[in-house]
Every structure is written in C-alpha cells, then in structure tokens.
C-alpha positions in Angstrom: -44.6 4.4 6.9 -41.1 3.7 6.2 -39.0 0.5 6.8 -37.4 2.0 10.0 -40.4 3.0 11.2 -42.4 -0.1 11.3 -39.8 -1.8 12.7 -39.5 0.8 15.3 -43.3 0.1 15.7 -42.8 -3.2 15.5 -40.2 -3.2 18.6 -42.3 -1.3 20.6 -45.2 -3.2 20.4 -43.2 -6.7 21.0 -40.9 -5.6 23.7 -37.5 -6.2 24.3 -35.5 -6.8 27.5 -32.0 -7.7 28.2 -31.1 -9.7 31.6 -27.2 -9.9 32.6 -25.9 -12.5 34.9 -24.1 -9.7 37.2 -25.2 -5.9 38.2 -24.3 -3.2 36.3 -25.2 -4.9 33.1 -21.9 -7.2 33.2 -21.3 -11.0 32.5 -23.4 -12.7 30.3 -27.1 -11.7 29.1 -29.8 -13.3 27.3 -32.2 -11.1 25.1 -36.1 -11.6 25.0 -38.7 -10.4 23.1 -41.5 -12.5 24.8 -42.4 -14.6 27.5 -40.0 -16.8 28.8 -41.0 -19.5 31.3 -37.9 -20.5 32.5 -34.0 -18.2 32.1 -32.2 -21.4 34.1 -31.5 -23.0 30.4 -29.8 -19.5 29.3 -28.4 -18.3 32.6 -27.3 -19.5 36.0 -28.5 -16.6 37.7 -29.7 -12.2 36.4 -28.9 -9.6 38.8 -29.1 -6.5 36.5 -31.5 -5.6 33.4 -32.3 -3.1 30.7 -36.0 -2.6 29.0 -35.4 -1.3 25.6 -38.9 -1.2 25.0 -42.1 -2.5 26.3 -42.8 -3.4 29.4 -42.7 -6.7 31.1 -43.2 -8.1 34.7 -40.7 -10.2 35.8 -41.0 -13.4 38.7 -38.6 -14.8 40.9 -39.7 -18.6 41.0 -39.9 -20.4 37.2 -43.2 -20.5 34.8 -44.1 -16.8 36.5 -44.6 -17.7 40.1 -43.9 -16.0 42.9 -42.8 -12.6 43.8 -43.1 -10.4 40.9 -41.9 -7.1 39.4 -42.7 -4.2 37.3 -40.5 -2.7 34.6 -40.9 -0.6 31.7 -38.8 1.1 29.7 -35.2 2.1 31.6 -31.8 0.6 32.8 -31.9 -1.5 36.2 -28.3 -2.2 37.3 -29.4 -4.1 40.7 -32.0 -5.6 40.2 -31.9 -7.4 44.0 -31.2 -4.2 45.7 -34.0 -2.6 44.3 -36.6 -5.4 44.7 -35.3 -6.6 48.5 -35.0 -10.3 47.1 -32.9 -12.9 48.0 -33.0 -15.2 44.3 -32.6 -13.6 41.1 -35.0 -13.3 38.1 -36.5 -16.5 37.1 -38.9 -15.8 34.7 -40.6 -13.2 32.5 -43.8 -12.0 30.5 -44.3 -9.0 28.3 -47.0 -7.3 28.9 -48.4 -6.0 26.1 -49.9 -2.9 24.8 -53.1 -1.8 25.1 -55.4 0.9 23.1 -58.6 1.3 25.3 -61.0 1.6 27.9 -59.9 -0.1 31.1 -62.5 -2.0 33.3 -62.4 -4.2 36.1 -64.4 -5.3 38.9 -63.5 -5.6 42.1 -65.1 -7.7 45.0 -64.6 -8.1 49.0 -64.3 -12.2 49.0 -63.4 -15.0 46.9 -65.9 -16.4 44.0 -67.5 -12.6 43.0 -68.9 -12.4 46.7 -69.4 -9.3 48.8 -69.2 -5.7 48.3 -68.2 -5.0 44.4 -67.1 -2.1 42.7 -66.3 -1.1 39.0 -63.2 0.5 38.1 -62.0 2.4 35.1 -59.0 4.4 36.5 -56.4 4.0 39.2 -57.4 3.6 42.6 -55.1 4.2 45.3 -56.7 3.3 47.8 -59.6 0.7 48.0 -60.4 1.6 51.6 -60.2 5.4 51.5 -62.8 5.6 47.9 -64.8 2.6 48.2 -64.3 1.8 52.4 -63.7 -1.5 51.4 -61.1 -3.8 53.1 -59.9 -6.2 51.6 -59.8 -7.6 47.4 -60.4 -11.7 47.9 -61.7 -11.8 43.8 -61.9 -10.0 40.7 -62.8 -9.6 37.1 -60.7 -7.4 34.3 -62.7 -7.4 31.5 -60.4 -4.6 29.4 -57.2 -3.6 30.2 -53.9 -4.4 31.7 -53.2 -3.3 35.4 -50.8 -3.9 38.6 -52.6 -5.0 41.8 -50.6 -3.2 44.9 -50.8 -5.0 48.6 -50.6 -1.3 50.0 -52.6 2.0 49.6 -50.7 4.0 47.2 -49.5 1.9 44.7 -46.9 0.5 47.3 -45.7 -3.2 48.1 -45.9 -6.5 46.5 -48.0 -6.6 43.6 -49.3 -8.7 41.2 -50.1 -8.1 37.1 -53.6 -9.3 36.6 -54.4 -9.4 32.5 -57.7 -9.9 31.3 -59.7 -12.4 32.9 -61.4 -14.0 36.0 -59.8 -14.2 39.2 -61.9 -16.0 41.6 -59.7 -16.6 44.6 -56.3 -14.6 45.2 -56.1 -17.1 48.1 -55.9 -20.2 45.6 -53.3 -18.2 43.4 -51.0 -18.1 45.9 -51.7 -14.7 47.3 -53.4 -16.0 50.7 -51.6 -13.5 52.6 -52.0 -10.6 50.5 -54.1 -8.0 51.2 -54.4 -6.0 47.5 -55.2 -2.1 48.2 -54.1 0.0 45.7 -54.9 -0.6 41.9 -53.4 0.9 39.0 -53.8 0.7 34.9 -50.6 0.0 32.7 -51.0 2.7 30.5 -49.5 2.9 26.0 -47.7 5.8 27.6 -45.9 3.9 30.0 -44.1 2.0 26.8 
C-alpha cells in the first residue's frame, strides 16, 4: 500500500470533522479528529459543519450530554435549522468503524427485565416486529447503532456503543420512548 493510501486509510478510520462558528461554513472553525468533551475553549458558539470522513455524533450540552446528533460524511451549513435546537454544538465523539456482526439485546424495563429480544439488523419498528412497547434497558454486545424515539428511524436518538445500559431513565432519557433501531454501518464512512 502506498504512502497516500494509508494515510487515506488512516483518515478514514480516525475521522475528521470541521465545526464553524457561523452557517455556511463561515467565521472561525476548529478541526477534530476525535472526541472532544468540551468546543467552549476553541469556540464561542458552531452553527455550521463539514464531515470529511468518519462519522461522529455530536451533543448540545458539554462532556456528550444532552440532545444528540448523527453525521457522517457530507457538508451541514445550518446545523440549528436542521436539528430544531435552540444552543449550538457543544460537544463531540467519533464513532468509530466497525468490521462485524452486530448484536444487541433489547428488553421492555429497566435492569434486563421484561420481554427481550435479540437483534442483528435494523429494526424499524419495535412494536410492529416484536409488539413490544417500550425499550427501558439494553445490552450491545457488537456493534455500533443509533437508538430512534420513533418507528422508522425518526426523532431524537441516542448512539449506544458497546456495552450495558440498564436504565435509559437514569441516563437521562426518562421521557424517551426508543422505537426504532438502526446499525451504523463501514459503508456509511
């Protein structure tokens, strides 16, 4: 493989997004290539991005709380418009790439309890396949995927990465109802 080429690889495996301070990709931006807890100590506010590669979810609250976003690769010029908030980014994490089965397991309350279900694909809608309704808890054991409050891979969502998630309601998500489920797929970077 050739120079340019692993770095090319390299990039695409890493991630890299640009944030700008105004839409339409003007004032001042700050480049990352990872996660970044806090953007307040490189800019006042971000109202307009661009994903050069990789994908990342981005928060509107500091250390990736709060309402959060999905973007992969592609040019965002208002970033408020499109995501109906009031505040600007805050914080970001890069999601990174994943070669392999996905799995996760789903259950109707908090701590593992209730109906369960496994998943390996996209679901768009918990209540329609499984007739389950509502997600309180869950489990990814392989994978990367985007949790949707609506069927359809609509609404607020959340990025769940491998892991146990024993209470969406002690997360902060108390008056979420997750219904829609979908993997973040290499093809998507």
């Amino acid at each position: 493989m050739s120079t340019t080429e692993t770095s090319q690889t390299d990039m695409n495996m890493r991630g890299k997004i640009i944030f700008y301070e105004e839409r339409n990709f003007m004032g001042r931006h700050y480049e990352c290539m990872s996660d970044c807890a806090d953007m307040s100590s490189y800019m006042s506010r971000c109202h307009s991005c661009r994903v050069e590669s990789g994908c990342f979810m981005v928060y509107d609250r500091p250390n990736y709380m709060g309402n959060q976003y999905f973007f992969r690769r592609g040019e965002y010029g208002d970033c408020m418009s499109m995501m109906g908030w009031r505040d600007w980014i805050r914080s970001c994490r890069m999601i990174p790439m994943h070669r392999g089965s996905y799995r996760m397991r789903i259950y109707e309350r908090e701590n593992f309890g209730g109906q369960m279900y496994e998943m390996m694909d996209d679901c768009d809608s918990i209540m329609d396949r499984y007739r389950m309704s509502d997600c309180m808890s869950c489990h990814v054991m392989d994978g990367h995927w985007l949790m949707y409050e609506q069927p359809h891979y609509r609404g607020r969502m959340m990025y769940m990465r491998p892991g146990e998630y024993r209470s969406f309601r002690e997360m902060g998500y108390g008056g979420m109802r997750f219904m829609s489920m979908r993997r973040i797929m290499d093809s998507w970077y």
